[in-house]
N, C-alpha and C positions, 0 to 999 in steps of 0.2 A: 592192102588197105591203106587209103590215104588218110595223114591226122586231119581231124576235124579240128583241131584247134584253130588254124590259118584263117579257115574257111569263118568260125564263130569272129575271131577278129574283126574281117571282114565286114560284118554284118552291124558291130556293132559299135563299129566307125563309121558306117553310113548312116545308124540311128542317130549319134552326136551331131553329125554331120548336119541332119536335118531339123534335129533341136535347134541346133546354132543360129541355122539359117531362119528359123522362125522367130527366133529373139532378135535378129540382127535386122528384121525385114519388118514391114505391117502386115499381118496377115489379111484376106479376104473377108476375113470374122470382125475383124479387128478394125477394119476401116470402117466397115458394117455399122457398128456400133458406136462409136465413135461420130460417122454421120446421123448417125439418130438420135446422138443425144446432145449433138445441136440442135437438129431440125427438134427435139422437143423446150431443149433452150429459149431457141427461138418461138415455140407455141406460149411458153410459161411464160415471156418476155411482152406479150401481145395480152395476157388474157392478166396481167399484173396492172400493165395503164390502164385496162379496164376496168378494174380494181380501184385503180388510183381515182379516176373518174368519176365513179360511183361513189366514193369515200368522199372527195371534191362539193360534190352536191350535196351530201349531208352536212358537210362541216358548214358548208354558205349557209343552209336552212338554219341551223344552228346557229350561226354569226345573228344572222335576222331577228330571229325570232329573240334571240338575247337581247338584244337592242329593243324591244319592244318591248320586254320586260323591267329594262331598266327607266324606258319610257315613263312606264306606269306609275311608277313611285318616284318620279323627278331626281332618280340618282344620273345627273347629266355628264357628271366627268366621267362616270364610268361608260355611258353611252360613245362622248366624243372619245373616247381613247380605242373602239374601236374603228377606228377611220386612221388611214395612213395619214403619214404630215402633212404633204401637199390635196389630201382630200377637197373636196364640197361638196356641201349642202346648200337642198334648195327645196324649200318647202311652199306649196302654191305659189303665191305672187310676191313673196318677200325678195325675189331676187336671189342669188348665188353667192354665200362665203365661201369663202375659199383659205383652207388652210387649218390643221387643227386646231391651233388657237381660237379661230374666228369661230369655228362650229361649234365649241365651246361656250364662245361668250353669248351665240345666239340663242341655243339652247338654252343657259341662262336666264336668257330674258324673257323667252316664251314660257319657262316655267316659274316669271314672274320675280326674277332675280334672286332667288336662294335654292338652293340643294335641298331637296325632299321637298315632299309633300307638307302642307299645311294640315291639321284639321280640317276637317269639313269637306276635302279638298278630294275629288276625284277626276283622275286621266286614263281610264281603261284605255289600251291603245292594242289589240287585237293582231296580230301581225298572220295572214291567213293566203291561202291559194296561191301558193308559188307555184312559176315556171321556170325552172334553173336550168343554164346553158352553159355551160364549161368551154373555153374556146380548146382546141385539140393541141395548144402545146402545153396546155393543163395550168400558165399562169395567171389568164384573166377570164371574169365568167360576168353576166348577164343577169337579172332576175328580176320578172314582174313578182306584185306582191299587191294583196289588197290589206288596205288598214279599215277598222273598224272601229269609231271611236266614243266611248263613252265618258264624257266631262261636266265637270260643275261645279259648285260650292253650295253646299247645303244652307237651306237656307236664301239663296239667293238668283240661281240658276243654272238648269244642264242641258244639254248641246248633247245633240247626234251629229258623231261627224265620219264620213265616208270618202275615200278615194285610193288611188293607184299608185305604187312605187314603179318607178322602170330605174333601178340601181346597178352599179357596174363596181366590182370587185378587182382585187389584184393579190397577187400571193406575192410577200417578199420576205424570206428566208425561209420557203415552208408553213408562212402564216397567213390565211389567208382574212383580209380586210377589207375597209369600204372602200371606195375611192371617189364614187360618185352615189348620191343619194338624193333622190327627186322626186316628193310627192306633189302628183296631180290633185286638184280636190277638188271631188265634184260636189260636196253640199257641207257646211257647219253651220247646222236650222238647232233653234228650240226645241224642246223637247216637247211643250206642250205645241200641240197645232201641229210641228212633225215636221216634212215635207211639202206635205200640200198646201200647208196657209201660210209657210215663213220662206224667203227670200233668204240663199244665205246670207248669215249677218256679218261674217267676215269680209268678204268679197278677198278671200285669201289672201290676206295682208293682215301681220302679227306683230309682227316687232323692225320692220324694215323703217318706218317711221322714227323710230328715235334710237336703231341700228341701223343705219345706212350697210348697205349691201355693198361686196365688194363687185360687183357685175348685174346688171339691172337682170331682170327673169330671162330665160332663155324663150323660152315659149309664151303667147300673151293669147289669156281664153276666157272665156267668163265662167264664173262659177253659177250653182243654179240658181234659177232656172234655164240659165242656159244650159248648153251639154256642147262637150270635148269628148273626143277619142283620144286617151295618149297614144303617143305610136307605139306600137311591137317591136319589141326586138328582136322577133323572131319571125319566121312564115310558117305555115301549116308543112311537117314532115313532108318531104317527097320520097319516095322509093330511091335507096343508093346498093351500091354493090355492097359488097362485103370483103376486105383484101386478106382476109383471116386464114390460111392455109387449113387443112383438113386438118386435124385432129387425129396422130397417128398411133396413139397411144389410148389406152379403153381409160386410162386413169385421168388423164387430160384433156379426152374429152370427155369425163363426167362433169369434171372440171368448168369447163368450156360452158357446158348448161346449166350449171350454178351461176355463173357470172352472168349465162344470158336472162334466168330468170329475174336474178338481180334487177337488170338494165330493163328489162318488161318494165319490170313496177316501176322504178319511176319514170319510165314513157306511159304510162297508163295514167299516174298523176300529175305529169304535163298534160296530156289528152283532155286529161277531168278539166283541170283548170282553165286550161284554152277554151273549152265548151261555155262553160260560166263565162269567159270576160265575152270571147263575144257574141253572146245570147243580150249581156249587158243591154249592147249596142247596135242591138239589130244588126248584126253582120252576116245576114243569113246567106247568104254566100258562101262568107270562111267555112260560115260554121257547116252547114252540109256537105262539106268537102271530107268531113270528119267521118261521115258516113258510108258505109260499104254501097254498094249497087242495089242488092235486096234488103237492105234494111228495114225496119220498123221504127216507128214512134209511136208511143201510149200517153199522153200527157193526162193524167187523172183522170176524170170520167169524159173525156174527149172522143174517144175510140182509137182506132189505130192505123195509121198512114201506114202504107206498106211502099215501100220503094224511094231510092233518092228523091225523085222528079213528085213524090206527091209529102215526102216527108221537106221540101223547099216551099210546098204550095203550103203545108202545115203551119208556119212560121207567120206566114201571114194573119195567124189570129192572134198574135201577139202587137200585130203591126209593122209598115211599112219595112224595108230595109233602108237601114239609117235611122237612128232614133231624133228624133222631133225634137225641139226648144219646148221647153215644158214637161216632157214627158220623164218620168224617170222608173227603169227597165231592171236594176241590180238584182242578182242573181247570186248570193254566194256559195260557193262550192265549199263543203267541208267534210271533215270526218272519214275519207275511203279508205273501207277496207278491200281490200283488193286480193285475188286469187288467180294463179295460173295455173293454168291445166300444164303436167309433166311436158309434154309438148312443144310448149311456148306460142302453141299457134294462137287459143283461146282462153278467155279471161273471163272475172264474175267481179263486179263491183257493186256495195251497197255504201252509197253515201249519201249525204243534208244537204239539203240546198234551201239557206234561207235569203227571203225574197223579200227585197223592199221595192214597194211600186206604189206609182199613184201621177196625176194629172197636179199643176200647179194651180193654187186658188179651185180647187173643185175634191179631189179625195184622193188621201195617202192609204195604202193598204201594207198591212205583214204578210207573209205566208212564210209556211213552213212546211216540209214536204222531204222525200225519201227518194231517194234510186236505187231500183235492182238493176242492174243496167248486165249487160252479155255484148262482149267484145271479139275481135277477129284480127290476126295480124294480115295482110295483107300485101304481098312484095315488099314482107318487111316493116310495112308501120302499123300502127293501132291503129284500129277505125269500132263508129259504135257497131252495133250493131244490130242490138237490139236495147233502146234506148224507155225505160219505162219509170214514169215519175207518180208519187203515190201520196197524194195531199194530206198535209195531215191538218192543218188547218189554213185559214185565207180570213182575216178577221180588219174590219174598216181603222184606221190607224190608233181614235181618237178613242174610240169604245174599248178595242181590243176583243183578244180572245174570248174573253168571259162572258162582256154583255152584248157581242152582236155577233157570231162569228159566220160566213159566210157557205150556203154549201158547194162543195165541190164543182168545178164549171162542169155540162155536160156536153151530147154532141152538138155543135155546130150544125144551124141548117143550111151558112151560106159558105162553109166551106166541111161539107157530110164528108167522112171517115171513111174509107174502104173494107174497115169492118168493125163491128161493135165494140165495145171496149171487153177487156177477157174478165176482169173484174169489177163486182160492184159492189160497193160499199159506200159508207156516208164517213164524209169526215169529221173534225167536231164541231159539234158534241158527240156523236156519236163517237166509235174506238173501233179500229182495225188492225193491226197487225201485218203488213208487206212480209212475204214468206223470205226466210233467209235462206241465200243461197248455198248459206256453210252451215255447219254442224259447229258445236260449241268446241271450241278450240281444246279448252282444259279437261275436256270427257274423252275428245274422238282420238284415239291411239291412231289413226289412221292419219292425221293432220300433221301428225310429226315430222320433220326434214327427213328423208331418207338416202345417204348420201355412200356414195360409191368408191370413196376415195380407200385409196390404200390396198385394194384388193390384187393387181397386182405387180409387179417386180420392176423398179426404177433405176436407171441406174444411178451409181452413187452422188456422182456430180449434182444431179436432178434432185435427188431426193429432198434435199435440205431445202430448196428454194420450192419444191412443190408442196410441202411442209407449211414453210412461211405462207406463202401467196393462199395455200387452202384455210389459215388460222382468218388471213384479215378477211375470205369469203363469210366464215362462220360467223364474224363478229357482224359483219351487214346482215346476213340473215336472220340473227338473233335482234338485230335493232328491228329490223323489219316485222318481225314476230311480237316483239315486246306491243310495238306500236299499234297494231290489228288485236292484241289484245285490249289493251286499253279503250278502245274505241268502239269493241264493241261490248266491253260494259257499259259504256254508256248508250248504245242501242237497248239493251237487256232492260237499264232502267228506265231507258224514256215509258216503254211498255209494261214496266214493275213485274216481268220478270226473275222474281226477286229468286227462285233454284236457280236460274241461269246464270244470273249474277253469283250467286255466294260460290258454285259451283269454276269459278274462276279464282279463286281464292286458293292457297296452298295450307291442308288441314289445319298448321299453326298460323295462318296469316290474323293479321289483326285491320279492324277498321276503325275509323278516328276521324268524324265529321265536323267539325266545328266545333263548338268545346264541348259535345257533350261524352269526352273522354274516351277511354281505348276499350276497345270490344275484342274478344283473343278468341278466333279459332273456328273454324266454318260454321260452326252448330252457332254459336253466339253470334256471326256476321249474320248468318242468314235469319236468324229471329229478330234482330236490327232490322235485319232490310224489312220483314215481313209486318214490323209495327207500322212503320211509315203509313201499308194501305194495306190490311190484313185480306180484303177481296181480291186486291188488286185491282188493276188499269179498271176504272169503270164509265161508262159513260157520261160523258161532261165533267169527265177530269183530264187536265190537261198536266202533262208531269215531262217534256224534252228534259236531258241533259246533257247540251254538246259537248262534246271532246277536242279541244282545240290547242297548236301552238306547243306539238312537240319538243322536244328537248331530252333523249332517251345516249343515256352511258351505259355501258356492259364491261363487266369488271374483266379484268385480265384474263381470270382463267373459265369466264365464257359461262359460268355459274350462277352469276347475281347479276342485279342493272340496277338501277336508279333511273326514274324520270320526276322531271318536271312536264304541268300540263295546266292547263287553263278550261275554265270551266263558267259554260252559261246557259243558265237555266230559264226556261218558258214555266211559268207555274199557273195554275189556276182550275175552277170551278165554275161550269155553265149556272150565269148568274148570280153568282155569287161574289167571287175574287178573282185575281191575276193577280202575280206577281212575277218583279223579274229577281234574277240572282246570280251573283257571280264572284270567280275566288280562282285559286291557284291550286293544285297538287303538287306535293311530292313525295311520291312512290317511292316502295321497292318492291324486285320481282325475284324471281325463284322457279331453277328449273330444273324443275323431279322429273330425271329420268331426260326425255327430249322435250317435254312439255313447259312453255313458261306459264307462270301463275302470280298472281299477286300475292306480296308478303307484306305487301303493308301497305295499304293504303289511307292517307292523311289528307283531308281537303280542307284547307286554310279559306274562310268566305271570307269573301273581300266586300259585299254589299248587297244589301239586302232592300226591297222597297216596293211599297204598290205599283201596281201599273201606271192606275189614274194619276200618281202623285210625281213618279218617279225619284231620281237621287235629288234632284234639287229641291225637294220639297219635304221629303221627308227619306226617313232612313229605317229598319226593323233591326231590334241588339240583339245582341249573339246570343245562340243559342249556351246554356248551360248542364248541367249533367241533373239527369232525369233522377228523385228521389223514389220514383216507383218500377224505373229501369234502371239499377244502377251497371256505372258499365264495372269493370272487370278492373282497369286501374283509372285514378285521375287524368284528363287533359296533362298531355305531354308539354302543351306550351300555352299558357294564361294570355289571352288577347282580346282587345274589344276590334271589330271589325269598326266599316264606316261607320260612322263620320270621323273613326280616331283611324289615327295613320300607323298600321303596321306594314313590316315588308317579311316576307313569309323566307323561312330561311333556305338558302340555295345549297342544291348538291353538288356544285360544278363552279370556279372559278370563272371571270372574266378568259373567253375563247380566246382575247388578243392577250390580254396582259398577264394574265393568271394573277390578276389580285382577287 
């Protein structure tokens, strides 16, 4: 018998042997992995500046709409401070400063040479329908914007004033600023008469008369009655590739369609806003480019074009392409809430579109009006798809809502509809209801994010950066969330909805109207809201109250938010009254469970006033706390609104400076 020990030996010097060599080598496992968790490096590396991008365009919105708020209340160095040094400004036809000092000192003097507001003294300045374009090395960005302007001195005179930003940005150390800022201005008329019977009285020239401009105007236009296009800075999406590698990972690409749902939405609301400017301008061209091959148009009791080639012939009852001297066509897009289908192929948006129109020397009109609108991606870009607008009124400028309001257009006989309209109803006075396309956010457990991540096994390298990049997704989605919240309480109320609304509220939430003090806790908001109009919505009451001029922070740990928000109301009574109204909010929100909800909502009135009278002629004083309602505690903060100049207090620091 031979020893086996030799033989064990043997055996277990070939097993060393083979550890050895696998430590000493890369194994086939081992490069394996290693290659994948680059190639997922590389995924999280692509779907991050996607991130960045996304994030880019909130903070500009953000930049903007700051700057419009500090507009409002004449705080102008805070204004010029966010503008880099070498910046300009160029407002209508005053010509080009150039430099932050200059924009400073111009600012100044349009706001009559002193810091803040006066008494008496209002500059609503509206900052609405952006198009943001981020150039791709992520330092410089693009952005239309409409302003809408409410001005005057009580007492003596207020101005409707309307027109265009076309603004250009620059990021320098990670901050991103103006660099260029250029409003076009199509109209600054009276308030009494409107558009149709006054000439602007500016003829867009402010203070360049006794500020001399550093650079005469870049562009020379009239204001109205004539009509300007500013130019685009953009063109209508075309179809591009995509150089994004597959997605090899189940966790990165759940990832992947986070980010892309992201980038939907706001290509959805560039889409919105593109529609409005140029609907503006009769660009019906652009605009049906917007549109799929079978699409639909329903414009109020119109009926309904079915197809590009008869929704192009559609446009024609609006008038020519190219808008006409004298005519004025505006269109504002606001308020979209917006939904993607899991998918990303289709989309559901319900948003405002209000409408100043009217003929020079003959008749100015309002309207006011709804979209349920149904979208489609297409090789990749948004297109309408099915495009449906829901009148809610159309009233002659000078009478207004109350005492004259117009009904609904119906079908055309010289350019007949391919088929009847799907709904009928009367607009006001009468009341309808446009069916929504969502279920109430704070009820439907089904609405909640449902997100994939973490499920399974990263490797370690990967983990910590798929970690980070999924935190900053969560915080855009929750902005995003917050914002569709808020917008459509203010859908719930235009229609006094008042379960829907309080039902958006988180059971301790409190509400806080103007001074008539704090209301604590769903049962107590919702019998607030239900005093207002105990019937509710009734025929020949007119109650909008838009939701405008975001401004939404979320606290670090993705819990709570804060917004600021701007608010204006259509008010009135067939035959009776109109009034208009408007003020600022600032929020807080709260999120039980994955649901956000409002935790506090506070709306500070900024002005209050008859229709017939407006702000320049007269003003209505604040509301006070009801001795037959009392609320729960005292007004949080004692204020007279217009004609006395308060500035409602901010949750958020100056973007650029953090004063």
């Amino acid at each position: 018998m031979k020893p086996l020990l030799p033989c064990i030996g043997v055996a277990v010097l070939a097993a060393v042997w083979i550890l050895a060599s696998s430590c000493s080598r890369p194994s086939e496992n081992g490069m394996e992995n290693r290659g994948k968790s680059a190639v997922l490096q590389r995924q999280l590396g692509l779907i991050e500046n996607e991130a960045g991008r996304i994030e880019d365009v909130r903070v500009l919105k953000r930049l903007q709409r700051a700057y419009g708020y500090y507009v409002d209340q004449g705080m102008w160095n805070q204004a010029a401070d966010l503008f880099i040094p070498q910046g300009t400004i160029e407002v209508g036809l005053d010509g080009v400063y150039v430099g932050r000092k200059r924009i400073c000192q111009y600012l100044l003097a349009y706001g009559g040479g002193h810091e803040g507001l006066r008494r008496g003294q209002l500059n609503e300045h509206l900052m609405l329908q952006p198009v943001v374009h981020v150039a791709e090395d992520g330092r410089t960005a693009k952005a239309r914007w409409r302003a809408l302007i409410m001005a005057g001195q009580l007492g003596k005179s207020a101005f409707w004033g309307e027109g265009v930003y076309e603004n250009e940005y620059v990021k320098q150390s990670g901050v991103w600023k103006i660099s260029k800022l250029h409003w076009y201005q199509t109209f600054m008329v009276p308030y009494k008469g409107g558009w149709a019977k006054n000439t602007d009285c500016t003829g867009g020239i402010y203070v360049s008369k006794r500020l001399p401009p550093d650079q005469p105007p870049s562009e020379r236009y009239e204001a109205w009655p004539g009509v300007y296009t500013p130019p685009f800075h953009y063109k209508n999406p075309k179809p591009a590739f995509s150089g994004r590698p597959m997605e090899t990972d189940p966790a990165i690409a759940a990832l992947a369609r986070r980010i892309r749902l992201l980038q939907d939405i706001e290509d959805i609301e560039n889409l919105i806003s593109m529609y409005g400017y140029y609907l503006d301008k009769q660009q019906w061209d652009l605009l049906t480019d917007l549109f799929v091959e079978d699409s639909t148009m329903e414009i109020s009791q119109r009926g309904i074009y079915v197809g590009r080639k008869s929704v192009m012939r559609a446009w024609e009852l609006f008038g020519p392409q190219n808008i006409e001297r004298n005519h004025l066509h505006n269109h504002i897009q606001m308020q979209p809430v917006i939904h993607v289908a899991p998918d990303g192929q289709r989309a559901w948006v319900r948003s405002r579109a209000l409408s100043q129109l009217g003929t020079f020397e003959s008749i100015g009109v309002w309207g006011d009006s709804v979209y349920e609108n149904e979208l489609v991606k297409e090789e990749g870009i948004w297109k309408f798809k099915k495009d449906h607008l829901y009148t809610t009124f159309f009233a002659p400028y000078d009478r207004g809502w109350a005492m004259d309001p117009r009904p609904a257009p119906k079908v055309s006989e010289k350019l007949s509809p391919d088929k009847p309209p799907s709904e009928i109803y009367e607009s006001f006075p009468g009341i309808y209801i446009p069916p929504f396309h969502y279920k109430n956010p704070a009820a439907d457990q089904s609405a909640a994010a449902k997100h994939e991540s973490g499920k399974w096994p990263l490797p370690e390298e990967v983990r910590a950066a798929f970690v980070r990049i999924s935190d900053r997704i969560k915080r855009l989605e929750d902005e995003s969330a917050v914002e569709n919240l808020q917008r459509i309480y203010g859908f719930y109320v235009d229609k006094q909805l008042w379960k829907e609304a309080a039902d958006l509220f988180a059971d301790d939430g409190t509400l806080e109207i103007g001074g008539q003090g704090v209301f604590i806790g769903k049962p107590r908001v919702f019998t607030y809201l239900v005093r207002i109009s105990p019937e509710g919505l009734m025929r020949g009451r007119l109650f909008n109250h838009i939701q405008l001029q975001p401004i939404v922070d979320v606290a670090p740990d993705g819990k709570t938010a804060k917004g600021r928000w701007r608010f204006l109301s259509e008010l009135g009574e067939y035959m009776k009254s109109a009034a208009w109204g408007g003020g600022t909010y600032e929020n807080e929100y709260v999120k039980e469970g994955t649901i956000w909800k409002i935790k506090t909502l506070h709306a500070y009135s900024r002005f209050s006033t008859p229709y017939a009278d407006g702000w320049g002629r007269s003003a209505l004083p604040g509301t006070r706390p009801d001795k037959r309602f009392p609320p729960d505690r005292p007004p949080t903060v004692s204020y007279d609104p217009y004609p006395a100049t308060f500035v409602a207090p901010f949750h958020y620091k100056n973007p650029v400076t953090g004063k």
